[in-house]
N, C-alpha and C positions, 0 to 999 in steps of 0.2 A: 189862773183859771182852774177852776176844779174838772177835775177826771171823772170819766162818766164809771159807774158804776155797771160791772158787768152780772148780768141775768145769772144765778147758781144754777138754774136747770139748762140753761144754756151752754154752760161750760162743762156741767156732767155729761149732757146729751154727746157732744163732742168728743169728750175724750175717752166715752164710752164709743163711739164709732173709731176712735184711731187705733186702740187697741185691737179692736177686729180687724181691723184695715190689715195692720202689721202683721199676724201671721200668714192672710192671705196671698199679702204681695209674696212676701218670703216664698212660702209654697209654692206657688206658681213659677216663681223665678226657677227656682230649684230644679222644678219638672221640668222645665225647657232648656235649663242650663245641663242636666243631664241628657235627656233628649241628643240636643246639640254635641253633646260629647261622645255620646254612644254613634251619631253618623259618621264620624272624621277615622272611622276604623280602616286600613289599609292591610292590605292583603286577603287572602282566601277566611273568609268567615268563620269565627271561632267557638262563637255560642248562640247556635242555631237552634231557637223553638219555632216549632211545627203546629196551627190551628186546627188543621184538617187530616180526616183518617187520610187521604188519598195523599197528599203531600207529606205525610208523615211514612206512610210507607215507600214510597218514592228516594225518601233522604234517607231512612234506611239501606235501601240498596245501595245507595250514592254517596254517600255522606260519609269521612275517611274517619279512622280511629279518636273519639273525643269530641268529635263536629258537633254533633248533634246534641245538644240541652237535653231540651223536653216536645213529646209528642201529645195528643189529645189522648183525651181520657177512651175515646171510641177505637186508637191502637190497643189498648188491652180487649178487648170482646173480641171473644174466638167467632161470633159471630158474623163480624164487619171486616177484620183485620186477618189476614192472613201471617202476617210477622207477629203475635203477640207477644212469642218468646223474647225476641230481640228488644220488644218497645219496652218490655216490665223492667230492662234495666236501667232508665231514664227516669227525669221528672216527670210527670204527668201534669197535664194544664185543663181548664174548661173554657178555654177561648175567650176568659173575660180581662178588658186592658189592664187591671190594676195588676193582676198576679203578672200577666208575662211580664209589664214594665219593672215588675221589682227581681225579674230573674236578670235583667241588665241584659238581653241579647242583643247581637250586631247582625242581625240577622231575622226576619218573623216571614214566616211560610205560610199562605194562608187559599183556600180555593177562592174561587170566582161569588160562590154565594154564601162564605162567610160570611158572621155578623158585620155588618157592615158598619157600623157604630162603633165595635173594636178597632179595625181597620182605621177606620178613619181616625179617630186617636191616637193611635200610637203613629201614625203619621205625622200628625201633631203636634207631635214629643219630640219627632226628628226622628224614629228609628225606622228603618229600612224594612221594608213591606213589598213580599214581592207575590203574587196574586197567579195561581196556574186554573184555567178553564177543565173540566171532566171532561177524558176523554170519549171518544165516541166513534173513534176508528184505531187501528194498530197506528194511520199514520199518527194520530195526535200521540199516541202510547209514545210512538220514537221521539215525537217534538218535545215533548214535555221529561223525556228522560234526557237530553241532549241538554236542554234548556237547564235543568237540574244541575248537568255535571257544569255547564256555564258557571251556574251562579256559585255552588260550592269551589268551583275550582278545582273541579274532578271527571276531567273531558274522556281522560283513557278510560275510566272506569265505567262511565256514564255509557262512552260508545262499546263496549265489551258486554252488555247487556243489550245493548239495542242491536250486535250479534248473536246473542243467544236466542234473543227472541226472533230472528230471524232463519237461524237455523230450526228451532224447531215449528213454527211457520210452516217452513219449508217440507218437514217430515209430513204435518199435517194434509195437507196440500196433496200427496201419494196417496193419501189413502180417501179420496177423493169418493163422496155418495152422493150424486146431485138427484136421482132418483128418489131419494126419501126423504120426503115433509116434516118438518121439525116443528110444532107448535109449544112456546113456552105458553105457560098456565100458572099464575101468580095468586095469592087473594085479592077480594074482590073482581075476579075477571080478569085480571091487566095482564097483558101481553106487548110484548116488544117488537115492535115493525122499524120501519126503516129509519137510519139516522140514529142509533143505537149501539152502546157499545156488545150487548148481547146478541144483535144482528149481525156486528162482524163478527163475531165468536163461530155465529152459526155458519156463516159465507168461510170463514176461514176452516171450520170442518170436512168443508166439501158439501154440505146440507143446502137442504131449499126449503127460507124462512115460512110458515106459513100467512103469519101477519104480513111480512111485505108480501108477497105472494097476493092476497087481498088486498095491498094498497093500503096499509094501514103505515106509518111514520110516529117516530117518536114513543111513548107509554100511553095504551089506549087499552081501553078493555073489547073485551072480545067475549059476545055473547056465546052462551052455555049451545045455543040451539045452532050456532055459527059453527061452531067447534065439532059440534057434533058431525054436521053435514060433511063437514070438511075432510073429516076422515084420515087424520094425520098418520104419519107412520110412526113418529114419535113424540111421546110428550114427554116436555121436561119444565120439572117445577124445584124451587128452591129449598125443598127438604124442610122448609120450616112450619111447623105446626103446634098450633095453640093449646095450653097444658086444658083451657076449657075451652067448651064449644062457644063458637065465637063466627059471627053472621057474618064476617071478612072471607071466611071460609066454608062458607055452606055450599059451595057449589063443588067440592071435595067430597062432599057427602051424599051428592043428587043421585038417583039413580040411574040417571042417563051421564053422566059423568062415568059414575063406576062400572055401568056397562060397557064404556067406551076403553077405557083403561083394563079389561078384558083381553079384549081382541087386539090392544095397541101396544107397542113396546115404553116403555115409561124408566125415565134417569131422573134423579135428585139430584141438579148440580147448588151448592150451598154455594148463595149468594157472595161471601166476600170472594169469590174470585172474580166477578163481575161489577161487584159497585167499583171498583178503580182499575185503568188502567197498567198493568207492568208486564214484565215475563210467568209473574206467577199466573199470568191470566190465561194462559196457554194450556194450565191445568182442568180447565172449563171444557177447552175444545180437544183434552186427549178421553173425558168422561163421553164427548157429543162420539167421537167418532171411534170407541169402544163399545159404543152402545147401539151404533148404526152397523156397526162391522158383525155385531152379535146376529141385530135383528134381520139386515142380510143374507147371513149364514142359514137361522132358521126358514127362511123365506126360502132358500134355496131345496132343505131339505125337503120343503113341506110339497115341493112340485114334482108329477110324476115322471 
């Protein structure tokens, strides 16, 4: 019986797909077989990268000599990050899965609203992903430092912070202004009410928010004519201002704005001590109640 004669484009077609097949599978094997190897790590974590400036500065306090890899690229902006010294001597990352998978960490630190598509690959891979919410009281501040010296394997160091930050809390606290109205003043408007980590900053000054004060919660703008009424005793806005004039900040420029800031006491506290939670946060509410102690004092003199 004769042999059936096989199709030549049939046979190309084919083994033109099994050659692609082959480096595919390979590849794939490989990243999970890595993956997989990189979880079965035992003991306190040894090559820790950080996605997020908040988590990154967090495992800087925490994190014992070598632990730490690399942090995001937003540790270096003196703008966001208050440790930028300490992070320029690490690798730097931009939260995308391919680079942190090829630093090989046993370890990936990443916030709540992370990419999420990072996250969930390197999940994928097998490597260890561990996710901290912003805080938005002193309490989360302690949960999330405690939680930190957990995962490092660094509970004395982790809780000897969450000392500090208690003791000076504590100083804060004495010098105590509940009499004087604190309106922050953002661009576009936005102001911080209740459920805030810049709210407890204020409460933690001794201060009375004005935003909650009105019943406002969360990041909400707060009209110009609001503001005005309101008659704060202090505004505080984040020092940061545009090299052009830029309509986010035109209400800086209003006349009823700068007449108000006049007769009102006014502090620049620069936001990275507020966008994250830690002890250095503490440096926000020694500017609030420096600046409340000032404008007290003239207050005092100015009465007969």
């Amino acid at each position: 019986m004769q042999a059936r004669a096989e199709n030549p484009a049939t046979t190309s077609r084919a083994s033109r797909q099994g050659r692609r097949a082959l480096p595919l599978g390979l590849m794939t094997g490989g990243l999970l077989l890595a993956g997989a190897c990189g979880a079965v790590a035992a003991g306190p974590p040894k090559r820790v990268v950080s996605m997020n400036v908040c988590t990154d500065q967090m495992a800087l306090l925490v994190a014992g000599d070598s632990q730490l890899h690399s942090v995001s690229y937003l540790a270096l902006d003196p703008a966001t990050s208050v440790l930028v010294e300490a992070a320029q001597k690490l690798m730097v990352n931009h939260g995308q899965a391919e680079e942190v998978f090829l630093m090989q960490p046993d370890l990936v630190l990443a916030g709540s609203y992370t990419t999420r598509a990072t996250v969930g690959l390197l999940r994928k891979l097998g490597i260890r992903v561990e996710e901290f919410q912003p805080e938005t009281s002193f309490d989360d501040v302690r949960t999330n430092l405690r939680r930190m010296g957990d995962i490092l394997e660094r509970r004395e160091h982790a809780e000897a912070l969450v000392a500090d930050l208690d003791r000076k809390l504590g100083e804060a606290k004495e010098r105590s202004h509940p009499n004087i109205t604190v309106a922050t003043y953002y661009a576009n408007s936005y102001t911080s009410g209740a459920g805030t980590l810049i709210d407890a900053v204020v409460a933690a000054s001794g201060l009375t928010n004005l935003a909650t004060k009105l019943g406002l919660s969360g990041t909400q703008q707060l009209p110009l004519e609001l503001l005005v009424m309101a008659k704060p005793d202090l505004l505080v806005d984040s020092e940061a201002r545009y090299a052009t004039p830029a309509l986010a900040q035109q209400t800086f420029v209003h006349p009823a704005y700068r007449a108000l800031t006049e007769g009102t006491g006014r502090v620049s506290v620069p936001a990275k001590y507020t966008i994250c939670g830690a002890p250095f946060t503490t440096t926000a509410i020694e500017m609030l109640t420096k600046a409340a102690s000032s404008g007290s004092s003239q207050a005092e003199e100015a009465q007969p």
